[in-house]
N, C-alpha and C positions, 0 to 999 in steps of 0.2 A: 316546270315541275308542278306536278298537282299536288295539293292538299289532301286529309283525310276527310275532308267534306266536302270535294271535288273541284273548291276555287283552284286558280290557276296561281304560284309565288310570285311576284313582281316587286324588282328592288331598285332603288333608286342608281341610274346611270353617273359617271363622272361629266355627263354633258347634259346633266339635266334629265335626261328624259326616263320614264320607268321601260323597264328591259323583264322577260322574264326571266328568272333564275335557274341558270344551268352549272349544274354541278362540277360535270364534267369542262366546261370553261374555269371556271373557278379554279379548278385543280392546275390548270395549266397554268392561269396567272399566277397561281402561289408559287410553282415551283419555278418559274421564269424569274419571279418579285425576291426572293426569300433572300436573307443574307442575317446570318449571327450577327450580334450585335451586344458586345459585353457593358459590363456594368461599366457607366460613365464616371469615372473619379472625382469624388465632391459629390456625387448626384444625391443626397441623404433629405432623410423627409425632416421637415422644420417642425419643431416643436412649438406647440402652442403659449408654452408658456415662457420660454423663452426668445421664442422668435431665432434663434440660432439655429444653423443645421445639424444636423445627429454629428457628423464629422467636427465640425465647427466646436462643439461642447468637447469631443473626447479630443483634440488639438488643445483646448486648451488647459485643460484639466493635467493633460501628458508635460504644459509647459508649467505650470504646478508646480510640480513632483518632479524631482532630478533624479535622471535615471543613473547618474554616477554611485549618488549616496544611496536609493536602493541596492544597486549591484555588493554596493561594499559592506552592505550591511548583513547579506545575502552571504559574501565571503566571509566574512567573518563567523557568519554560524556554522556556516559549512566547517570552516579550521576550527572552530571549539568542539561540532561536533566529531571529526576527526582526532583530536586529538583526546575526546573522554574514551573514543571506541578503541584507539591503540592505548591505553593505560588499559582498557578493559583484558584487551590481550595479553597484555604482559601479566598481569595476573592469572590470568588462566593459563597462559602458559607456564609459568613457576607452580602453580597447583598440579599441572598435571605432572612434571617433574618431579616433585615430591611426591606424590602419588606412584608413578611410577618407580621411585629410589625406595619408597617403603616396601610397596610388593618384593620387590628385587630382593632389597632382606628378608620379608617376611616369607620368602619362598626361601633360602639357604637355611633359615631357624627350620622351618618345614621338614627339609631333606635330609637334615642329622637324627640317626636313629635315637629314639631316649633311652639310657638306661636302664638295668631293676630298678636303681635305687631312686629315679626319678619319675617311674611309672607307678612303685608304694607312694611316693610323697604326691601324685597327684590324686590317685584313688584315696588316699587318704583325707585330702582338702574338699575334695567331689563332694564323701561322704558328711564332713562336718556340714556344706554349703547348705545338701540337702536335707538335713537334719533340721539347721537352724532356719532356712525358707521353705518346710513343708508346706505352709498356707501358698504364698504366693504362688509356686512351682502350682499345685493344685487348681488352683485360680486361671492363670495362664491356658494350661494345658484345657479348663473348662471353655473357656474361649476360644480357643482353636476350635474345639468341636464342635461350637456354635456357627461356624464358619466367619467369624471376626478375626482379624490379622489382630499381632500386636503391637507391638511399638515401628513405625516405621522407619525404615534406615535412615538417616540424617544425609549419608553420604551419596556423591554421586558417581557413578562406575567414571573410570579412564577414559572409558568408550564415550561419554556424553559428554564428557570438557572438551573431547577431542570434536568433537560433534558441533558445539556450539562456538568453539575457536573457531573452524570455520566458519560456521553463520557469521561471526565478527571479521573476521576477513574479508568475506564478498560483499560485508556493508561500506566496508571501510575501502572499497575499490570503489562503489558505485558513489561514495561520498566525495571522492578526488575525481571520478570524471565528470560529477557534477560540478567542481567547483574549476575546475578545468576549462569548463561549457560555459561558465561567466567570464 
């Protein structure tokens, strides 16, 4: 093989002697020679300052540390954490039941017609309300137009308990098959 300065390659032979370099030879020894060859177990570079092998330092560090009392330590949070996420549900679930049981009244008070004599008595209260909170009412309504909300709901729709009881359910699955997995 030539060079780009027109020497001729010459590599050292396995019998001693210089041969010149042929590509196409080469190619044939490599694929004649070649075989995989995985990572040798143990094979780890030695560290200078311990003189131990990479393997050698994490054997014994692993003999250390018990991997029983990790594991259990491990269960243990898992079933604490399990058991704060199902009290978390049982509260949301009894919230959204009460939730649900007051609609359910607050719809039947709804659907009973009012009265005369209780359609005077609330035009009547309306009036006094707005009488005696002209400022505020005033005030309010200048905020709105401002484009400023007022007081925001405290509460949270049916719909998001129910929302979020889920989310605590598929934590609380992936909590057991973790702790299942130890």
């Amino acid at each position: 093989m030539r060079l780009p300065d027109g020497s001729i390659l010459m590599v050292d032979g396995e019998d001693g002697v210089r041969h010149m370099y042929d590509p196409e030879y080469a190619r044939q020894y490599y694929l004649r020679t070649r075989k995989l060859k995985g990572r040798k177990k143990g094979a780890g570079k030695t560290s200078a300052s311990t003189g131990l092998a990479r393997n050698d330092r994490t054997r014994s560090a692993l003999k250390t540390k018990k991997p029983s009392a990790v594991r259990a330590r491990q269960r243990q949070a898992l079933a604490a954490r399990i058991k704060t996420l199902e009290t978390k549900l049982h509260k949301l679930e009894a919230k959204i039941r009460k939730r649900e049981q007051d609609d359910r009244e607050s719809k039947k008070e709804s659907e009973k017609p009012a009265t005369a004599a209780e359609k005077r008595e609330k035009a009547k209260d309306s009036k006094k309300y707005r009488d005696k909170h002209k400022q505020e009412l005033a005030n309010k309504a200048e905020k709105k137009s401002d484009g400023k909300k007022g007081s925001k709901e405290s509460k949270t729709s049916t719909e998001d308990l129910k929302k979020l009881a889920t989310k605590v359910k598929g934590q609380i699955a992936v909590a057991k098959q973790r702790l299942a997995a130890l």
